[in-house]
RODO-2510 file (C-alpha; in nm, 4 decimals, decimal comma):
residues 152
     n   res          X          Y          Z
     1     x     0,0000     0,0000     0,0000
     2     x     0,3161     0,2669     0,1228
     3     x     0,4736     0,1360    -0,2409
     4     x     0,1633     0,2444    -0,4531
     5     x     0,0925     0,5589    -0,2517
     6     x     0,4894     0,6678    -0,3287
     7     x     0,4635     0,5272    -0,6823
     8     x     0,1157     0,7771    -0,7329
     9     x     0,3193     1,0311    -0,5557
    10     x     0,5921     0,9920    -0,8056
    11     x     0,3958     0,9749    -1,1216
    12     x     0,1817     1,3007    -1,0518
    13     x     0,4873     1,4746    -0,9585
    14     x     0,5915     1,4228    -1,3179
    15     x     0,2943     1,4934    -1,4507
    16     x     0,2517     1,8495    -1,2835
    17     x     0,6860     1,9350    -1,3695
    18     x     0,5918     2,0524    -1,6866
    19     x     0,3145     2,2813    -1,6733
    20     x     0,4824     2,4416    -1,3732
    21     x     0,8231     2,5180    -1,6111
    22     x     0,5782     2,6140    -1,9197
    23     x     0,6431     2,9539    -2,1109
    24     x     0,3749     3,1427    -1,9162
    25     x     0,3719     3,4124    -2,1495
    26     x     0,2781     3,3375    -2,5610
    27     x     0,4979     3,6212    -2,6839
    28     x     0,7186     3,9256    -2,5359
    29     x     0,4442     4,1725    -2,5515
    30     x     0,2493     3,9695    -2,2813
    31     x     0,5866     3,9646    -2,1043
    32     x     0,6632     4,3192    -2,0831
    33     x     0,2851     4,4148    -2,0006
    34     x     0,3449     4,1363    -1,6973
    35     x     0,6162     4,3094    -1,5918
    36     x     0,5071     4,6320    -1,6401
    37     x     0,1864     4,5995    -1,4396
    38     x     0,3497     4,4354    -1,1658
    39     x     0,5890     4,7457    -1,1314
    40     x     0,2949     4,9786    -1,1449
    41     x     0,1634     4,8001    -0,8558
    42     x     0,4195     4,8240    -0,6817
    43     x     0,4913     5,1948    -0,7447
    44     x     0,0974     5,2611    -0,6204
    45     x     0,1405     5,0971    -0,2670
    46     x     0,4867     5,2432    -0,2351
    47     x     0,3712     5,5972    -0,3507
    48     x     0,1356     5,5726    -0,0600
    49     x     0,4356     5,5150     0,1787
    50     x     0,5697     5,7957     0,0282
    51     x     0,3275     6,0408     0,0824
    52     x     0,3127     5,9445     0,4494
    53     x     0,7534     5,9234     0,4954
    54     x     0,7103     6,2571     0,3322
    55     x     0,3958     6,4230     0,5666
    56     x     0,1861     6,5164     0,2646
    57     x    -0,0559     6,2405     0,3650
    58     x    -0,1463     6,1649     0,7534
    59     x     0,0286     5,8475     0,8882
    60     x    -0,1999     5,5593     0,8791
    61     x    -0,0182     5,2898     1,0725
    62     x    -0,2525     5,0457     0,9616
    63     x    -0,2391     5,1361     0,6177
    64     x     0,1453     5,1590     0,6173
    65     x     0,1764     4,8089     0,7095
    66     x    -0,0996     4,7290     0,4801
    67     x     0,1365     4,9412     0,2024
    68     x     0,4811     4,7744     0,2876
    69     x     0,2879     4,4314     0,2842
    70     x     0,1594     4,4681    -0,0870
    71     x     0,5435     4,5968    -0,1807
    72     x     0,7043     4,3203    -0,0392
    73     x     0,4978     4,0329    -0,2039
    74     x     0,5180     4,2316    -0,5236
    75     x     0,8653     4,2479    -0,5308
    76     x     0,8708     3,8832    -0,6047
    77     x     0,6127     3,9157    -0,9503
    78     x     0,7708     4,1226    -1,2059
    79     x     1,1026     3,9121    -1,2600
    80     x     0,9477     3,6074    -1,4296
    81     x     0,8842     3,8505    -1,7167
    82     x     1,2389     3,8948    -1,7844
    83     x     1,2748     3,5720    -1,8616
    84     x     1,1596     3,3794    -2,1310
    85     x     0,9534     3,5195    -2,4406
    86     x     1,0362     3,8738    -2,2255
    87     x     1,4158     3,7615    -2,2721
    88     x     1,5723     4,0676    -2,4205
    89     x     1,2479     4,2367    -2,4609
    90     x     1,3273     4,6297    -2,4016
    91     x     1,2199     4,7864    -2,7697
    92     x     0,9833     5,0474    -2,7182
    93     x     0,9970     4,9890    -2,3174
    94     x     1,2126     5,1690    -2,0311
    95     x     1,3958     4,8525    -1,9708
    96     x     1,7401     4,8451    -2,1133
    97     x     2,0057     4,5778    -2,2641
    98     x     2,1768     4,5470    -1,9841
    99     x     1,9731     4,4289    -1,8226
   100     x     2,0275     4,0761    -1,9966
   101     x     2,4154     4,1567    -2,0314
   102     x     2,4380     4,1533    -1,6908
   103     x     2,1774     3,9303    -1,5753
   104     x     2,3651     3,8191    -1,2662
   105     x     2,3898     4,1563    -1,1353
   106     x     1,9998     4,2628    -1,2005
   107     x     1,8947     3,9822    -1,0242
   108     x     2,0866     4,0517    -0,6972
   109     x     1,9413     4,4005    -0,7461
   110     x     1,5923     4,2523    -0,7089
   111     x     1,6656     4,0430    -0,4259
   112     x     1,8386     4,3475    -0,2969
   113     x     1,4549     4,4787    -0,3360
   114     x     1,2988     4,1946    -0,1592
   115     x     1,5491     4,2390     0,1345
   116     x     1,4640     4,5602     0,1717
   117     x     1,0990     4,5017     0,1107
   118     x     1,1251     4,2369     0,4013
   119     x     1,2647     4,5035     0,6432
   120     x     1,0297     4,7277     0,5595
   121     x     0,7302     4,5223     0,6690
   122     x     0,9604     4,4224     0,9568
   123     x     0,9544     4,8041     1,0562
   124     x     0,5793     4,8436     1,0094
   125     x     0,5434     4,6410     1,3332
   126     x     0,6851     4,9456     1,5167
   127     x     0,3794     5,1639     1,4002
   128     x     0,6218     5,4550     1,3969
   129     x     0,6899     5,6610     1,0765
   130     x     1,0447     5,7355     1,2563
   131     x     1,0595     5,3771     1,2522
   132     x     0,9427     5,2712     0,9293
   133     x     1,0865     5,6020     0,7344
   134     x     1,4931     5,4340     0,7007
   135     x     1,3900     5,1009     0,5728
   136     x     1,1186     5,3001     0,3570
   137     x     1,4770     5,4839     0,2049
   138     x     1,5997     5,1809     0,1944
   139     x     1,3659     5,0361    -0,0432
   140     x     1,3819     5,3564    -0,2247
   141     x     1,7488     5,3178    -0,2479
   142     x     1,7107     4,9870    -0,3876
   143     x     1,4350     5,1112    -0,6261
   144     x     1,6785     5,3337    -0,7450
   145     x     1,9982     5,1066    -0,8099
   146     x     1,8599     4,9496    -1,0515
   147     x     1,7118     5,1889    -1,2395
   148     x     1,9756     5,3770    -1,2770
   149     x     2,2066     5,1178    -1,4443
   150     x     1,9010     4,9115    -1,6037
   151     x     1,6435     5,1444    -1,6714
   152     x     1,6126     5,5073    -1,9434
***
């Protein structure tokens, strides 16, 4: 019984392998849009962060964490549509070549992202803007990296 339960186990594992390494995306204009949205996203929840690390909106602890929360899951989406059918796809985007000429770098500058992203939330558990505001930089800082060697 064990032997057929690991043999099942074993056969729909291989079944479910390929549709999980499938080319999500049919062409590079789905990829860039993917990517693209998940950036805007991300720029809309940490815009709201900014507007309270800057006092033009009234700190909302709440609504910080909820913020840093959203950026920090995020920060894990718009990667996968680098890769694939949005392999070298920068024509008529903001992205550049280098990106994929120095892959290896770009992708320890988003997990430099995530990090930061990580702290961030971490920080939200103070419920203090003086708290919260460094690792907010932080994440800006990281934000910033990268576009300025991987983005026009």
């Amino acid at each position: 019984m064990i032997r057929s339960v690991k043999v099942l186990v074993s056969l729909g594992a291989l079944l479910i392998t390929p549709s999980l390494q499938a080319e999500p995306f049919e062409n590079a204009a789905e990829a860039v849009e993917y990517r693209q949205n998940a950036f805007s996203m991300i720029r809309a929840n940490f815009g709201v962060l900014a507007g309270m690390a800057r006092n033009e909106i009234p700190f909302n602890a709440d609504e910080a964490k909820t913020r840093a929360q959203a950026v920090y899951h995020l920060s894990y989406i718009p990667w996968q549509g680098f890769v694939g059918m949005g392999e070298n796809a920068y024509e008529g985007t903001e992205a550049l070549p280098g990106i994929w000429q120095n892959k290896a770098d770009f992708n320890n500058k988003a997990e430099a992202l995530r990090s930061a992203a990580k702290e961030l939330v971490e920080a939200t558990e103070s419920g203090s803007m003086n708290t919260i505001r460094p690792k907010f930089m932080a994440v800006a800082r990281s934000c910033q990296q990268c576009h300025e060697q991987y983005r026009d």
